[in-house]
C-alpha positions in Angstrom: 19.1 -63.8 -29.0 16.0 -63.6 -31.4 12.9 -63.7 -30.1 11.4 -66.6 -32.1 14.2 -69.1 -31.6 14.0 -67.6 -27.3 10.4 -68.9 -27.8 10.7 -72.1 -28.8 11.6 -74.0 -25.8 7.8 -72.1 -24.7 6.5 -72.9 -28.0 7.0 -76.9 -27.3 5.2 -77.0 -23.7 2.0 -75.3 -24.9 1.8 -77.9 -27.7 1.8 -80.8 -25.1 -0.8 -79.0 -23.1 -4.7 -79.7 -24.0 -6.6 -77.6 -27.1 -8.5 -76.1 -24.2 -6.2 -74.8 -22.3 -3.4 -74.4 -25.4 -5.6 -72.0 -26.8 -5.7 -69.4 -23.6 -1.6 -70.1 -23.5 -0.7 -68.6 -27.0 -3.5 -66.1 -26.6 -1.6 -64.7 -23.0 1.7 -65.6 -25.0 0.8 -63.0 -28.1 -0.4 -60.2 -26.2 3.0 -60.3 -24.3 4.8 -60.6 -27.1 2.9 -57.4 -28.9 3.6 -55.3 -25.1 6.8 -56.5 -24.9 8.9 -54.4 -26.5 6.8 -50.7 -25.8 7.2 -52.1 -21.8 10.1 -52.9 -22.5 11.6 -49.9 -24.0 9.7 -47.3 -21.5 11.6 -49.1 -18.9 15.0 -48.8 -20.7 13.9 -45.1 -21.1 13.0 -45.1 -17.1 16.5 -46.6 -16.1 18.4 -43.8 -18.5 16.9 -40.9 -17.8 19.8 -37.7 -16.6 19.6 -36.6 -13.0 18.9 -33.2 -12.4 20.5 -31.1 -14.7 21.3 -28.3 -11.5 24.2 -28.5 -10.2 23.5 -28.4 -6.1 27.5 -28.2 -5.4 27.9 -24.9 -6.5 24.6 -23.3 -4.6 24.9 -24.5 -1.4 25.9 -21.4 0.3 23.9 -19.4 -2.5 21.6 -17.9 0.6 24.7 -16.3 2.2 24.9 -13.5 0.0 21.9 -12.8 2.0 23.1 -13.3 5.7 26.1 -15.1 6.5 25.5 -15.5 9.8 21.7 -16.3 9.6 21.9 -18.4 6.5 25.0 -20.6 6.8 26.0 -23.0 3.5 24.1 -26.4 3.1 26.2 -29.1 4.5 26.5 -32.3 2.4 24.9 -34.4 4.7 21.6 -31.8 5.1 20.0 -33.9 2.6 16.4 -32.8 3.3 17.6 -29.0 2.6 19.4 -30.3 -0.5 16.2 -32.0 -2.4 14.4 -28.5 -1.6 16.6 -26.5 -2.8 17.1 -28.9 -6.0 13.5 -28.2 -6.3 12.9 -24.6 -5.8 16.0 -24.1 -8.6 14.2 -26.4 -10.7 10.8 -24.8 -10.4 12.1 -21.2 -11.5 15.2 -21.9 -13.7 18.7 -21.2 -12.5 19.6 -17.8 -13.9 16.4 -16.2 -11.9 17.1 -18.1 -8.6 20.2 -16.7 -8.3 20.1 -13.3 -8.8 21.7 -11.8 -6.3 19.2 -10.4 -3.5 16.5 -11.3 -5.7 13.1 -11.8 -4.5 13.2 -15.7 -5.6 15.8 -16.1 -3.7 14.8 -14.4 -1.0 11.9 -17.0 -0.7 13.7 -19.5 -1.2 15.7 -18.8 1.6 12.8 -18.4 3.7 11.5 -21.8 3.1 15.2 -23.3 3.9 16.1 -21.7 7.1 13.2 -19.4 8.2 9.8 -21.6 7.7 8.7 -22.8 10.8 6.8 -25.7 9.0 10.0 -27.0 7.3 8.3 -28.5 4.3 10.4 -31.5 2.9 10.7 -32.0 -1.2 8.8 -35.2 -0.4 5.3 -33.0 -0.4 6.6 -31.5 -3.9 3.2 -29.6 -4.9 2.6 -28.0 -1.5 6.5 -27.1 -1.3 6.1 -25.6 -4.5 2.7 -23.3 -3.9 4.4 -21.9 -1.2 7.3 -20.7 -3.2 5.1 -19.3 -5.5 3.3 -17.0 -3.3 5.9 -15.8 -1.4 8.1 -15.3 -4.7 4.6 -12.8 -5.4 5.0 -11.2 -1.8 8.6 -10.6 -2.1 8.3 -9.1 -5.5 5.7 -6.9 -4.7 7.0 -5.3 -1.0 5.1 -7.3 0.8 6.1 -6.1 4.0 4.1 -2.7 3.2 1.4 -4.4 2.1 -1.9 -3.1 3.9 -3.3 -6.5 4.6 -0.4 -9.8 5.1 -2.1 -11.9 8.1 -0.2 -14.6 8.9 2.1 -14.3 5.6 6.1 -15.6 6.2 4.4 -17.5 9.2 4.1 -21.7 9.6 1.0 -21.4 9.1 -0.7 -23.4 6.0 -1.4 -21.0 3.0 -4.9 -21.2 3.5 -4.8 -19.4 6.4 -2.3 -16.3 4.8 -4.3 -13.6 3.9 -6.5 -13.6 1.0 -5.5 -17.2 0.2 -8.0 -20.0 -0.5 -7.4 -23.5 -0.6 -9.3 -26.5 -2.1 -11.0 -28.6 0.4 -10.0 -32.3 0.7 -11.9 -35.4 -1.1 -11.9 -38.5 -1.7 -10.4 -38.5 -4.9 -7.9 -35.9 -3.5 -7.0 -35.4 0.2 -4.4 -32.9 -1.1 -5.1 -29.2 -0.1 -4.7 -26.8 -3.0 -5.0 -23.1 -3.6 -7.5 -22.3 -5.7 -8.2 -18.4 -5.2 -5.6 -15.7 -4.6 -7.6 -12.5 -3.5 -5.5 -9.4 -2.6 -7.6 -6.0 -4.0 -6.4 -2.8 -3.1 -3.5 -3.8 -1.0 -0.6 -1.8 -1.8 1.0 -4.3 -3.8 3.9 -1.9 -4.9 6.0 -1.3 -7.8 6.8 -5.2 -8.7 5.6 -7.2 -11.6 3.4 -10.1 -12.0 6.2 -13.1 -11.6 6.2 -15.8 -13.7 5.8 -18.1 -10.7 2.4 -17.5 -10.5 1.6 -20.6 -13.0 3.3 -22.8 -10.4 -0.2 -22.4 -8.8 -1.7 -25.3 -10.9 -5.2 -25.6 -9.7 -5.9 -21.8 -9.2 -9.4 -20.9 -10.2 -9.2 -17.0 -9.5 -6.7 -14.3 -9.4 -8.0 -10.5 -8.1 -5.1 -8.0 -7.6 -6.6 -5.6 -8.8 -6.5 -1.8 -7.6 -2.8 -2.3 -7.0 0.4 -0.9 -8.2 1.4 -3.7 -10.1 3.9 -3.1 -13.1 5.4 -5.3 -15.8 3.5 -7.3 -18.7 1.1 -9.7 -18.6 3.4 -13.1 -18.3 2.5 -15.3 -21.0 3.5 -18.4 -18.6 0.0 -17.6 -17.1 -1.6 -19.7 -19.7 -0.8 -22.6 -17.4 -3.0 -22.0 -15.7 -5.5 -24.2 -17.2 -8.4 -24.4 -14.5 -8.6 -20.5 -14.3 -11.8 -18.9 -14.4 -11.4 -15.1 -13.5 -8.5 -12.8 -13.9 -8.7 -9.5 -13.1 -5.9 -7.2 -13.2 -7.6 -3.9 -13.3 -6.6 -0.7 -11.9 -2.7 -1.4 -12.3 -0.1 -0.2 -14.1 0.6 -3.2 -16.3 2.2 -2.2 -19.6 3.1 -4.2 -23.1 0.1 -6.4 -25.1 -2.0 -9.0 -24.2 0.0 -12.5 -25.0 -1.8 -14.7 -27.4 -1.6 -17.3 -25.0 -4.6 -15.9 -23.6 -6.9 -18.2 -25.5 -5.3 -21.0 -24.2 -7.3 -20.6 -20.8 -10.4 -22.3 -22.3 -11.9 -22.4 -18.9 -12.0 -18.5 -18.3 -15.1 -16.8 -18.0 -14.1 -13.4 -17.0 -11.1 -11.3 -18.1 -10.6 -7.7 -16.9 -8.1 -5.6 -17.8 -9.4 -2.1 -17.1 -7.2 1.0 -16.7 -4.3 -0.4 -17.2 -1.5 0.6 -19.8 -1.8 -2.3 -22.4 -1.4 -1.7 -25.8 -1.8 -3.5 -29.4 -4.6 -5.2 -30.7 -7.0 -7.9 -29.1 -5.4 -11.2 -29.7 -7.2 -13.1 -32.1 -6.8 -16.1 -30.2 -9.5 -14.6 -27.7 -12.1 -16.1 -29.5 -10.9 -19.6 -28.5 -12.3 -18.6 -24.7 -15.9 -20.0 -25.5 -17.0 -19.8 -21.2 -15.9 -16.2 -21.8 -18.7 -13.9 -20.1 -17.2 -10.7 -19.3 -14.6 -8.5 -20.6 -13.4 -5.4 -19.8 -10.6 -3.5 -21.8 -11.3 -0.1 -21.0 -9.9 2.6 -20.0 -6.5 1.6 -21.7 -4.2 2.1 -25.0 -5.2 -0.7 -26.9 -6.0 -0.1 -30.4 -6.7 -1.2 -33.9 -9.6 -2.8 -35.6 -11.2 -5.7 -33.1 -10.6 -9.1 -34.3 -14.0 -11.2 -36.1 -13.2 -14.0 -33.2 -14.6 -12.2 -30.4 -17.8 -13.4 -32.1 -17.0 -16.9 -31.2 -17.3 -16.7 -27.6 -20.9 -17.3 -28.0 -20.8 -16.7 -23.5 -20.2 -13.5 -23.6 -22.6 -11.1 -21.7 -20.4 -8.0 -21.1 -18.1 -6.5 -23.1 -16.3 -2.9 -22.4 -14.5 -1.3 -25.3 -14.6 2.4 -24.5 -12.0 5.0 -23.6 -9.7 3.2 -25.7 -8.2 3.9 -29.4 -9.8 0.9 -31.2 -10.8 1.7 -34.9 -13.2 0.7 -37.6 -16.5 -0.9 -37.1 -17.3 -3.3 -33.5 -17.7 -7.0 -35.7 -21.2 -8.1 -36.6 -20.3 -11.3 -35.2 -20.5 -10.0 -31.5 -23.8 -7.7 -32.4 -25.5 -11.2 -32.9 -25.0 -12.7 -29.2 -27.5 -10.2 -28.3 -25.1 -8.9 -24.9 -26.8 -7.6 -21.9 -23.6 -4.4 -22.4 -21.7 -3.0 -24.6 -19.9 0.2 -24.1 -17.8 1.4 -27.1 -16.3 4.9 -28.3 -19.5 5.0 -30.7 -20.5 8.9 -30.0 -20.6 12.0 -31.9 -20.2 13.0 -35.6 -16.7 11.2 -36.0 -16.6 8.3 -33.6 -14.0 6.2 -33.0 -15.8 2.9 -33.9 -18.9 2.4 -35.2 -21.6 -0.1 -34.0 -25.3 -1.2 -34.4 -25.3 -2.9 -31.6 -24.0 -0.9 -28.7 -25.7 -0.3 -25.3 -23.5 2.7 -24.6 -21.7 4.6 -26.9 -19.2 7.1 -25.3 -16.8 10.0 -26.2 -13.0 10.7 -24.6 -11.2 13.9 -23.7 -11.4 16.8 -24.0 -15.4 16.3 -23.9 -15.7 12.7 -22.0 -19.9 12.1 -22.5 -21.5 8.9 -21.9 -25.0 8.2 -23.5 -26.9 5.0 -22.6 -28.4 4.1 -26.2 -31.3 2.1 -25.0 -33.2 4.9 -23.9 -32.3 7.2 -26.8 -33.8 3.9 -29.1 -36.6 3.4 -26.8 -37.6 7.1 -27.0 -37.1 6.9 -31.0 -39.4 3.8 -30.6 -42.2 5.5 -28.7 -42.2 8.2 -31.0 -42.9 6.2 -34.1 
């Protein structure tokens, strides 16, 4: 039925009300009609929208490739393991969780059958932070890790080892993790999983001094509240992603020793918090990119040991920064630069010369 002739029978018992009140009436009556149909069609939207696309059937006994006789199939009536599992599969995509023996599945059965804190689906986020760190532990060996207190235990994550949690508020009574903090702890031979960005309101990651392989994942850029990332002393390969500069809260970024290659994203200049960065000591090359000028934070910047080319960008000489180390020494260096604190040389004659002095002596003998 249209809406104007629907209205009419309305329409008439306003006009027999009084001006006073008549004029409120058709003032309530035209903003509902103007919400009307956007309510309207968000709750037609609501009432269509498809079920989960994974198809729980054919999974339930997924974990008993693992164990049969530990991890049994998921009855039909276990509805509690049921909306976990539909979550976990959702969280990480169905081709990864199933891999047979793989380590997201391996945590994944750990959370169904093993964990004695028996998380329900119902507390989604916390179900979900879990996964993610023990999808990291299981990647990585984390039975030979040197340091894994309380790890695969019921315990709450803030109390596993190098864990840290948000504390509750009054705006939020949820319990969060914020820092993951595992230096030099034998981390071995896995890559950096994806999963990682489930951690939503992580503000730090330090692994570094591990034996951590793989890229950089660009799914990292989710994590939008991240401040420091450092990676160093690792064995990560392949470029930095561009979707570095979508982490506009970061302020420190260290890479060191590591075996990334390419070029500096340009994007990098989008970080404008950025303080400290450290490249060093790895195969990234070609000329660096204008934008680094941009992050007007910056304070430290390490450049050296690297195969970088052509001249270090004006643009970054001018935020006057406390250090900058580039390969700027000897007859034919690498890079050139105006600007740099300390200028350094590679193999087969590694040198280091802090620049300062060598101006401030130049100075003093004018």
């Amino acid at each position: 039925m249209p809406a104007a002739i629907a209205c009419q029978p309305l329409i008439f018992f306003i006009n027999t009300m009084p001006s006073y009140i008549r004029s409120v009436a058709i003032g309530i009556l035209v903003v509902a009609y103007v919400l009307a149909p956007p309510v309207a069609l968000a709750a037609a939207a609501k009432g269509k929208q498809r079920p989960s696309e994974v198809p729980i059937e054919k999974y339930l006994d997924v974990c008993s490739s693992l164990n049969k006789s530990k991890y049994p199939p998921i009855q039909k009536g276990d509805g509690k393991r049921r909306k976990v599992l539909s979550t976990l599969i959702d969280a990480t995509g169905v081709q990864n969780f199933v891999a047979s023996g793989g380590p997201r599945l391996k945590a994944a059965c750990w959370l169904l059958y093993d964990d004695p804190g028996k998380l329900s689906a119902s507390n989604k986020s916390k179900l979900i932070e879990r996964y993610a760190l023990l999808v990291l532990y299981y990647v990585t060996s984390g039975s030979s890790w040197e340091r894994s207190t309380n790890w695969l235990t019921g315990k709450h994550v803030g109390k596993w080892e190098g864990v840290t949690v948000s504390r509750p508020t009054i705006l939020s009574l949820g319990r969060h993790v914020t820092k993951l903090e595992l230096p030099f702890n034998d981390l071995s031979k896995g890559i950096l999983p994806r999963e990682l960005s489930l951690l939503k309101e992580m503000r730090e990651l330090d692994l570094r001094g591990n034996d951590i392989q793989g890229v950089v994942p660009n799914k990292l850029s989710e994590l939008k509240h991240l401040k420091s990332l450092d990676l160093s002393m690792n064995y990560i390969i392949g470029r930095v992603p561009t979707e570095i500069g979508m982490l506009k809260d970061l302020t420190e970024l260290n890479l060191m020793a590591n075996y990334v290659e390419g070029p500096i994203p340009r994007r990098i200049g989008e970080l404008s918090k950025l303080q400290f960065l450290d490249v060093s000591f790895t195969y990234m090359s070609g000329s660096l990119p204008q934008e680094l000028g941009n992050c007007n934070a910056l304070k430290e910047v390490y450049l050296n040991d690297c195969d970088f080319s052509g001249q270090v960008p004006k643009s970054l000489c001018k935020l006057g920064l406390d250090e900058l180390w580039a390969d700027c020494l000897g007859p034919s260096p690498e890079v050139t630069c105006d600007c740099a604190t300390v200028c350094c040389r590679g193999l087969p004659d590694p040198k280091q010369v802090d620049v300062r002095k060598r101006r401030e002596g130049e100075r003093k003998a004018r």
